[in-house]
C-alpha positions in Angstrom: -26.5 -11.4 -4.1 -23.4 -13.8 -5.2 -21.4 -16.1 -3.0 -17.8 -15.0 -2.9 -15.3 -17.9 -2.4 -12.7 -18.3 -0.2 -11.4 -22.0 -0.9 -12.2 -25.6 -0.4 -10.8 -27.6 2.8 -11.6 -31.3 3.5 -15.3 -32.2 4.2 -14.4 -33.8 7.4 -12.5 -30.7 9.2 -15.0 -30.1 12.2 -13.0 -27.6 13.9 -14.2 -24.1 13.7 -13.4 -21.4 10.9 -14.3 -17.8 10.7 -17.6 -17.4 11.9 -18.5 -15.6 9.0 -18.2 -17.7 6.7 -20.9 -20.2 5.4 -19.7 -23.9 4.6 -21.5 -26.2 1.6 -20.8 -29.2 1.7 -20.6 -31.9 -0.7 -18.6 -34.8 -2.2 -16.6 -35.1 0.9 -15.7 -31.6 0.3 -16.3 -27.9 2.1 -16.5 -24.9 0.4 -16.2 -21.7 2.1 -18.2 -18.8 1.4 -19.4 -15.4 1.7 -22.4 -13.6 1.1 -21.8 -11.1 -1.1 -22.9 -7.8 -3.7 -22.7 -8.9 -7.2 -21.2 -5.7 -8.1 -17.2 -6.8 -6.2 -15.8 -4.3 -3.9 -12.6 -4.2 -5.6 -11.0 -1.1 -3.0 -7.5 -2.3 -1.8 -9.0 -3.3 1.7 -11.5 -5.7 0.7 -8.6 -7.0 -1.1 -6.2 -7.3 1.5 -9.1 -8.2 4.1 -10.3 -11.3 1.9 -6.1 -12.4 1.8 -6.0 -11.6 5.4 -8.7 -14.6 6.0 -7.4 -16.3 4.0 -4.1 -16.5 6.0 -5.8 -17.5 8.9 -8.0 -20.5 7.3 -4.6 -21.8 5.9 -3.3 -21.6 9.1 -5.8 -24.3 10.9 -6.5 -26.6 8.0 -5.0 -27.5 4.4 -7.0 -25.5 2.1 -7.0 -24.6 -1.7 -7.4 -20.8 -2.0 -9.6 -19.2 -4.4 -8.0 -15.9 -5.7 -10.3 -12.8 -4.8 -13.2 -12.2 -7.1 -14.7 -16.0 -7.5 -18.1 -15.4 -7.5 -20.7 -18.0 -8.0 -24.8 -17.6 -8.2 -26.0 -19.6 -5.3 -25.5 -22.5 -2.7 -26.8 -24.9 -5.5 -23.9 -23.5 -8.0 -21.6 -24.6 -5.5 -22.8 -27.5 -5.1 -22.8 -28.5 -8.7 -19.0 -27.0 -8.7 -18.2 -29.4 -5.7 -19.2 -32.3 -7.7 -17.9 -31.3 -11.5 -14.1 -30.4 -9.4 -14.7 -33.5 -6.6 -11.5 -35.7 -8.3 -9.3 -33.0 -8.8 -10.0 -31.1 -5.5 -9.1 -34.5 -3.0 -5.9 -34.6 -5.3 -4.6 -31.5 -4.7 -5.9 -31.4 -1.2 -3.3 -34.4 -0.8 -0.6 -32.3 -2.6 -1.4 -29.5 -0.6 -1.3 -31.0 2.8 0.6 -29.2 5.7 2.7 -27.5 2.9 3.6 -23.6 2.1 4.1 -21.7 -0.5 7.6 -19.8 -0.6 8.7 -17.4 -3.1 11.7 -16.3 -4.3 11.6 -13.4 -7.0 14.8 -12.4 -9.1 15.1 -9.1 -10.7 15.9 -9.1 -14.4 17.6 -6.8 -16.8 16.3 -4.9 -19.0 16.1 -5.9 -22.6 18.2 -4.8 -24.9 15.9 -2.4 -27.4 13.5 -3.1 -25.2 12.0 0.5 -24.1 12.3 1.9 -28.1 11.3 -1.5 -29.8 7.8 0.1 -31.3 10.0 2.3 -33.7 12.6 -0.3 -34.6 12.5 -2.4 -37.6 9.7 -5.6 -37.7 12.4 -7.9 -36.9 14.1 -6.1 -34.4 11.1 -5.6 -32.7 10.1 -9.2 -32.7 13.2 -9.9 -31.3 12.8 -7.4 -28.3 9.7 -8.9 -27.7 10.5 -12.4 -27.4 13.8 -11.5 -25.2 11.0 -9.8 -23.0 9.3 -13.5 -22.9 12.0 -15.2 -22.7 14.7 -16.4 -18.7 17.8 -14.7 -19.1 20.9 -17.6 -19.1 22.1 -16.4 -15.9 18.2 -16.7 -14.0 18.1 -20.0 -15.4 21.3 -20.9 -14.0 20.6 -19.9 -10.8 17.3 -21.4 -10.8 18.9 -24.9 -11.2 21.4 -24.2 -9.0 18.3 -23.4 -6.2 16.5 -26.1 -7.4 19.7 -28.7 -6.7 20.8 -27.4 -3.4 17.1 -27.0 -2.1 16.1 -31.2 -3.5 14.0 -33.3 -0.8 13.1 -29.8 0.9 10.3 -29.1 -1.5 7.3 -30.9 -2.6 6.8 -28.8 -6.5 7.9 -25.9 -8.2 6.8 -23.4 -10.8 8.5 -20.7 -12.6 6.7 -17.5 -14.2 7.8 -13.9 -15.6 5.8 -11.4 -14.9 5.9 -7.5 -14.0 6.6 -6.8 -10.1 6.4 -3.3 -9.2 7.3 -2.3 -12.9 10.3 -4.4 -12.9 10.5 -7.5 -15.0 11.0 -10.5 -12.7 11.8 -14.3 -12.5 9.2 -15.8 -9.8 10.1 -19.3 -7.9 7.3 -21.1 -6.5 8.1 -24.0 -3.8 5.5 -25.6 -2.0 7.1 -26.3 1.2 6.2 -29.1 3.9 5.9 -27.4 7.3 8.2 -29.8 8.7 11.0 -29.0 5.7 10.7 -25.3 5.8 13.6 -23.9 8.4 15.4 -26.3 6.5 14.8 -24.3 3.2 14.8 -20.9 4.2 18.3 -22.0 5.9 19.8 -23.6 2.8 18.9 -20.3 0.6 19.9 -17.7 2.7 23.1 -20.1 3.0 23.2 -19.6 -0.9 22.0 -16.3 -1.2 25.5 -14.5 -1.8 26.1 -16.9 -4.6 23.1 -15.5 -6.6 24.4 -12.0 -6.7 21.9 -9.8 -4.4 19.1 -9.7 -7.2 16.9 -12.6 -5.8 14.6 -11.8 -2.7 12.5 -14.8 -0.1 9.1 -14.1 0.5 6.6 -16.3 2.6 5.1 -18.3 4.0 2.0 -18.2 2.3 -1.1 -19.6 1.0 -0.2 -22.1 -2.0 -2.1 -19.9 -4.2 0.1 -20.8 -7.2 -0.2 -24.4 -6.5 -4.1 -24.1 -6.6 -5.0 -24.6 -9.9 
């Protein structure tokens, strides 16, 4: 048996959690855990079960989320994790307080070349490869332009391409203070027609890309 981890809230939250889960404390810290089979059910609803407590833990207390499959051995490997993370945990705890993560996720092009680079010459192909890794001028505009409307509404941001539903996309990260976020879901649906229809809002959620 492993202990599956949810995230780590404030040692001094006394209000209760799920009743479920375990809490090890240490280093004015909480961990919240499961018991759970060493071999990870990995079926789409564990998955979406684990998120859905997640959800509801960040919704009582400010809490660092641990992305689904963080096992460790015991209550005394926690423990020692508590204490090796203890400085960086109370900082982003403070980062982290009362705030939300909102996304907003712009679909990109296409690269040129892109689906029969493998064939093309050496060069060619290294170039298709590194316009696949690389923001498109016009995302990168737009991001600045988000980023400069949305100031004082936001607390930090992050930028990553990735794959979304087989489509190369342009995520935005905010962390959002609670008492800020009408604010910024009005100010970008109040630019949204300026960015062309290929951006989409998602959230709230869990600052999962603010956990690390």
């Amino acid at each position: 048996m492993s202990l599956l981890l949810f995230g780590i809230i404030a040692g001094e939250h006394l209000n209760p959690i799920d009743s479920d889960l375990r809490r090890i404390q240490s280093e004015g810290l909480t961990a919240l855990v499961k018991v759970s089979d060493a071999e990870l059910n990995r079926e789409s609803s564990a998955v979406i079960a684990y998120g859905d407590q997640i959800m509801r833990i960040h919704q009582q207390t400010t809490l660092i989320p641990a992305r689904y499959g963080s096992l460790l051995a015991d209550e005394q490997e926690v423990t020692k994790h508590l204490i090796d993370h203890a400085a960086h945990y109370h900082t982003l705890l403070a980062k982290l307080d009362d705030c939300e993560e909102v996304g907003i996720r712009m679909t990109l092009p296409e690269s040129e070349n892109e689906a029969d680079a493998p064939q093309a010459s050496g060069q060619a192909y290294l170039l298709a490869r590194k316009n696949v890794y690389s923001v498109p001028e016009l995302a990168a505009q737009q991001e600045t332009l988000i980023n400069h409307t949305l100031a004082g509404l936001y607390r930090d941001h992050r930028a990553t391409l990735s794959l979304f539903n087989g489509q190369r996309t342009y995520l935005l990260s905010y962390l959002v203070p609670r008492a800020t976020l009408i604010q910024f879901k009005t100010g970008y649906f109040d630019l949204a027609a300026s960015l062309g229809g290929n951006a989409t809002l998602s959230g709230p959620w869990p600052p999962y890309n603010f956990s690390e």
